[in-house]
N, C-alpha and C positions, 0 to 999 in steps of 0.2 A: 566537414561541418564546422561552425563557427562557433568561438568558444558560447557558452550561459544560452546554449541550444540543443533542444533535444526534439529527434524526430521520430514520430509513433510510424511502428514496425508495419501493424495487421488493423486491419476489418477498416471501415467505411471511410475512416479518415487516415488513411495509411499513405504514407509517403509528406504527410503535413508535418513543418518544421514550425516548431514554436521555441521563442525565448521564454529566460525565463530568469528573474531576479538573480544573483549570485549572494549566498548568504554563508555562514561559517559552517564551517562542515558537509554542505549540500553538495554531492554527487549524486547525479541520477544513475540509475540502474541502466549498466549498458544493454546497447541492444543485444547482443549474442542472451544476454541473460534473461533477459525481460522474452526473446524470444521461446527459451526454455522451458519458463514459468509458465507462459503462455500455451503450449504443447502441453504442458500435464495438466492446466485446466483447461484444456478444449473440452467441449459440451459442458461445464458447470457455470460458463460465464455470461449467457445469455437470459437475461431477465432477475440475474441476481443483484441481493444489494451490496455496495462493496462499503467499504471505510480502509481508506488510503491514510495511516496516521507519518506523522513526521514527511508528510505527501511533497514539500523543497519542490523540484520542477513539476511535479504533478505527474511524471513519468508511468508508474505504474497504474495512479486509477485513472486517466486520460486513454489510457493505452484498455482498461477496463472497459471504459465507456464507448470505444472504439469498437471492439469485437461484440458489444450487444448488453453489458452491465444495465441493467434496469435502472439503477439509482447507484449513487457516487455521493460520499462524504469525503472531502478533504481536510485535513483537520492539519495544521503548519500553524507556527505561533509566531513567526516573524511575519511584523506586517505590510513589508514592501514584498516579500516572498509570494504570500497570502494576497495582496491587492493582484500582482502581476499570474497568480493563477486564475482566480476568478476572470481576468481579462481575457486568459486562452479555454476558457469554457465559453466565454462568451463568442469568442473568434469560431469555435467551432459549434457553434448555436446548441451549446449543448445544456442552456440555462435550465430549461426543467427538466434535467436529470444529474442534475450536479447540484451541490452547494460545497463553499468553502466555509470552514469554522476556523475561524483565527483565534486560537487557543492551546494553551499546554496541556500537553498529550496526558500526562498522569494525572492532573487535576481533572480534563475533563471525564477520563474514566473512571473517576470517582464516584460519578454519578451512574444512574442508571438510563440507558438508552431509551428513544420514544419506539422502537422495535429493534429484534435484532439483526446481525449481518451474518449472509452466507457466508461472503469472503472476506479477507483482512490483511493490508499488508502493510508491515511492519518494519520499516527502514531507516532507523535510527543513525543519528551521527553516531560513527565510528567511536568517538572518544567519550560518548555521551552515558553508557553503561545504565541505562535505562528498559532493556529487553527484560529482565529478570519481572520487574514489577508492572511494566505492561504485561506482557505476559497473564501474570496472576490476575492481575483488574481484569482482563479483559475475560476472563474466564467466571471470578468472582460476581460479576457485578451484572451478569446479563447481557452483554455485549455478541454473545456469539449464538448463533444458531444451533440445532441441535447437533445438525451434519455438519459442520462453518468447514472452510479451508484455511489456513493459516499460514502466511507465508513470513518467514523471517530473515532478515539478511543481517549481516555482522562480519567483522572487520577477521579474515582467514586465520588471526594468529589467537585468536582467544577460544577458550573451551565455552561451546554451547551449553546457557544457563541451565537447568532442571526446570521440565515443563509440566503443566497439571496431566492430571492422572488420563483423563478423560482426551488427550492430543495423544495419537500415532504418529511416526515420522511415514510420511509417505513416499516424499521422493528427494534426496538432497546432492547439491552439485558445489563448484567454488569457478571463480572466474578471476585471474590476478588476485588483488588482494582481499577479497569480497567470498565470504561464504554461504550457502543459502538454503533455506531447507522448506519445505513446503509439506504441513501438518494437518491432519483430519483429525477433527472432534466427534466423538460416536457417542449420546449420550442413547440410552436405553428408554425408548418413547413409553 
């Protein structure tokens, strides 16, 4: 595969190679991993809503809306990044089940969401040390469902920040230098 290319693994659009801007810090989730991810939400990803934050090639919620995601937020702040995803949602006529939001990640979870999301995934630059306070927004502010999934990735040599109370670690793995942990929220209906 050719370099600022990523190709989605599973479901309808599988084996589709898309470009994708090259911006600082942006690595996509390999596949071995994104395939892993995908194996421990088999059955929760079909008709869910996701939010793909710090979403850089669009790897994970592309790969979402692949397998059956009902709705996709991309949320990238760099805006050649952000133009050139919105164009592989288009490519793959996936316009009314996607949007991109060209915005920073901790401003916009400031606010409170117009509903929440089942799924969440979380793939910050490496060097960016921004998990800690997503994290908390994302829990503080409404952003997550009751049952939500959580997936977080972070660079293998740093200790995993301290997560709200209301997150179980469900299932966690590492791949080279990329560690990842995928988190359930149980709030008490």
């Amino acid at each position: 595969m050719s370099a600022n290319q990523v190709r989605i693994i599973g479901g309808r659009h599988r084996g589709r190679r898309l470009h994708f801007s090259p911006g600082r810090g942006l690595r996509p989730t390999p596949d071995r991993v994104r395939e892993t991810l995908f194996n421990w939400l088999q059955g929760e990803i079909r008709g869910a809503r996701c939010l793909d934050l710090f979403a850089g090639s669009g790897a994970l919620g592309l790969e979402a809306l692949s397998r059956g995601a009902g709705w996709l937020r991309a949320v990238e702040q760099s805006r050649p990044v952000a133009q050139r995803l919105r164009e592989n949602i288009a490519l793959l006529a996936e316009e009314s089940a996607a949007e991109v939001c060209q915005a920073d990640v901790l401003r916009l979870l400031r606010a409170e969401p117009d509903a929440p999301f089942d799924i969440v995934f979380v793939d910050p630059p490496f060097a960016d040390g921004r998990l800690p306070s997503v994290c908390g927004l994302l829990e503080e502010n409404g952003w997550l469902g009751a049952s939500a999934w959580i997936y977080l990735e972070q660079d293998a040599s740093h200790d995993w920040p301290s997560i709200p109370a209301a997150w179980t670690l469900h299932r966690e793995g590492g791949a080279g230098q990329s560690a990842h942990r995928l988190l359930r929220r149980s709030i008490p209906r």
